[in-house]
C-alpha positions, 0 to 999 in steps of 0.5 A: 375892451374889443381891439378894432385892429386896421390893415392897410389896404383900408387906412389907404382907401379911406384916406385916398377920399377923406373918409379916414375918420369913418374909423374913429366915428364908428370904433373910436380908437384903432390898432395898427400893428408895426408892419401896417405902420411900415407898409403905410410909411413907404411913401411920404405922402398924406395917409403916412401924416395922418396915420402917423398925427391921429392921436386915435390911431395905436401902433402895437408891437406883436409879441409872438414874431414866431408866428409870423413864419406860419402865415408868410407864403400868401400874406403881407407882413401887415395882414399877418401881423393884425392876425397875430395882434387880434390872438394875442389879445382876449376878447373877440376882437374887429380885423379890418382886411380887404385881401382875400387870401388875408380874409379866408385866413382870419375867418379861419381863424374864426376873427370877427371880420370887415373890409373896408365895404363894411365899414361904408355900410355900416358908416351908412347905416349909422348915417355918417355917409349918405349913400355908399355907391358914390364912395366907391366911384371915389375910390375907383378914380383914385385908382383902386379897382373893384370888378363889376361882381363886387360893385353889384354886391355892394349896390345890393348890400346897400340897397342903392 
């Protein structure tokens, strides 16, 4: 069964507007690894409610932490973690990463990948949003930025 194995940076931004179950709707369960459960848990907050109440939501230990030094120098321990994760498993497996750095070292390691953009397109697509552009203003008053190249790339993706 394909793991959909979740970094943080993603479970923050759906949860900051309200759209957390976008993940459940379209993948059904998903897998944190115990770091993205740490980085989540910092603050006492409603992302560390929900993440910690879904019973959709899976925290999974690594069981190789050897690795975990090979991908220190650009990564956060989550993102290194849902790398590691998506190896150890057979199968081809959905990592959900925004950073670029963490991105351009999964696609290295030839991980099927997504962002959270991706998975608001594809949530339009399936119909579980109306339109992707109003999101993304969402988002960006909760504070999470976006340069003016990638919300051009997103209007273009979602023809909106």
């Amino acid at each position: 069964m394909r793991k959909v194995i979740v970094n943080s940076t993603p479970l923050i931004s759906l949860c900051k507007v309200g759209l957390l179950d976008l993940l459940e709707k379209q993948y059904g369960e998903i897998t944190i690894p115990e770091a993205v459960f740490r980085e989540v848990g910092r603050k006492n907050d409603a992302v560390k409610k929900q993440v910690s109440s879904l019973s959709w939501i899976h925290v999974e230990a690594i069981k190789e932490t050897k690795s975990r030094r090979m991908y220190k120098a650009k990564l956060h321990d989550g993102e290194v973690e849902v790398m590691i994760l998506a190896q150890e498993h057979e199968g081809e497996h959905l990592v959900v990463i925004d950073d670029f750095q963490a991105r351009r070292a999964a696609e290295y390691l030839g991980l099927k990948l997504t962002g959270t953009i991706g998975v608001l397109i594809k949530a339009k697509e399936n119909g579980y949003v109306d339109a992707v552009m109003p999101v993304i203003s969402e988002m960006e008053r909760e504070g999470i930025y976006f340069s003016d190249k990638l919300k051009e790339q997103i209007r273009h993706i979602s023809k909106e």
